[in-house]
C-alpha positions in Angstrom: 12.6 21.7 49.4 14.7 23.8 47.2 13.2 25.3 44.1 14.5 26.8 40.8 11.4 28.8 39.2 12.4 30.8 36.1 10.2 33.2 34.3 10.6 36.0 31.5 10.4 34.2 28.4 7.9 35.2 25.4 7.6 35.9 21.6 9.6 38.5 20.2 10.8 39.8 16.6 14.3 39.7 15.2 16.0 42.3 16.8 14.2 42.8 20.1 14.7 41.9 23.7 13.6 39.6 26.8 15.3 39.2 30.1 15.2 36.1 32.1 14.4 35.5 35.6 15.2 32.7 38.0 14.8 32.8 41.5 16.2 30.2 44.0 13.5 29.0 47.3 13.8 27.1 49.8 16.2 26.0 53.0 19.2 27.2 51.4 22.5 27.7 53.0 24.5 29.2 50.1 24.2 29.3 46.1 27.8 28.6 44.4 28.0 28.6 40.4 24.7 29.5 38.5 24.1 29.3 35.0 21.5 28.9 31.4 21.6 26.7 29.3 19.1 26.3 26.1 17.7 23.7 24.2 16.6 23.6 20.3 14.5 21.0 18.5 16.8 18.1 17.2 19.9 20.0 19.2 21.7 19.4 22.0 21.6 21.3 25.4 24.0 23.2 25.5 25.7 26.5 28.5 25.0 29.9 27.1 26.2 31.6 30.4 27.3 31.2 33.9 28.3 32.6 36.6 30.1 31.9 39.9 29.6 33.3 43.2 32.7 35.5 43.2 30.9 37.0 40.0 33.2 35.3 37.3 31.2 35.1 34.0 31.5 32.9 31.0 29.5 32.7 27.7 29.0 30.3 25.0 30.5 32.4 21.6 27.6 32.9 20.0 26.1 35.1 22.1 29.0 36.8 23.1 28.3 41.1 22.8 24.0 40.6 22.7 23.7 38.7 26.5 24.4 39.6 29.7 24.5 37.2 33.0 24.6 38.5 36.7 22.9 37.8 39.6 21.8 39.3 42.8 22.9 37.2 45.6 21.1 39.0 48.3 17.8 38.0 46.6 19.2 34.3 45.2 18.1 35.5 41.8 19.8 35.2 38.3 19.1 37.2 35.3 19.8 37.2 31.5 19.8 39.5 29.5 19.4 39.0 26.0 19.4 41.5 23.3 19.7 41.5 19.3 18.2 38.5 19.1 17.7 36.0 16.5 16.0 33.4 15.3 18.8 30.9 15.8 18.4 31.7 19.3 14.6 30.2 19.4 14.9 27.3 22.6 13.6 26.1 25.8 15.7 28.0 28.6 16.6 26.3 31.4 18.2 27.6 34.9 20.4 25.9 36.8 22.6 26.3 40.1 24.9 24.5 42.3 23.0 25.1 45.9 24.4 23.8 49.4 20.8 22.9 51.2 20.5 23.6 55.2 21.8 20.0 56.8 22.7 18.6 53.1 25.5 17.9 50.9 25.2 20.9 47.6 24.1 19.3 44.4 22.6 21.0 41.2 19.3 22.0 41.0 17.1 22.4 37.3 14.4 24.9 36.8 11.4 23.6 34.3 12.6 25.7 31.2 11.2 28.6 29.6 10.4 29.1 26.3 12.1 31.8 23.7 10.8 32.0 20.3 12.4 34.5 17.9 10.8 35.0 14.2 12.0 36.6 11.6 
């Protein structure tokens, strides 16, 4: 089967920096858009970033100048990036990509989230 499996998150102080891992497994034929998305207590889930497999990158605004998306398609692995950051920032992160399985139609795929806690 095909498997998401992030990694990367932690505690950090205002200010500092973590960068995000997720790695795609499994009988994959190709990966097409990737993205994160984050989720706060008593918020919706919302995109911080994505990325499509030509490389085209879009970010949510508040995090526009401190993160940074890419993605290495040789090792179906996505990054981000995040620097500067704050407490509003403090969610479960969660990867997910649009994968085209050997001898199945593509559908999206969800990794189990990582948690990101900023204090102040």
């Amino acid at each position: 089967q095909v498997q998401l499996v992030e990694s990367g998150g932690g505690l950090v102080q205002a200010g500092g920096s973590l960068r995000l891992s997720c790695a795609a497994s499994g009988s994959i034929f190709s990966i097409n858009a990737m993205g994160w998305y984050r989720q706060a207590p008593g918020k919706e889930r919302e995109l911080v970033a994505g990325i499509t497999s030509g490389g085209s990158i879009n970010y949510v605004d508040s995090v526009k100048g401190r993160f940074t998306i890419s993605r290495d398609n040789a090792k179906n692995t996505m990054y981000l990036q995040m620097n500067s950051l704050k407490p509003e920032d403090t969610a479960v992160y969660y990867c997910n990509a649009n994968i085209k399985p050997r001898y199945y139609a593509p559908r999206d795929y969800w990794g189990q989230g990582t948690q990101v806690t900023v204090s102040s």
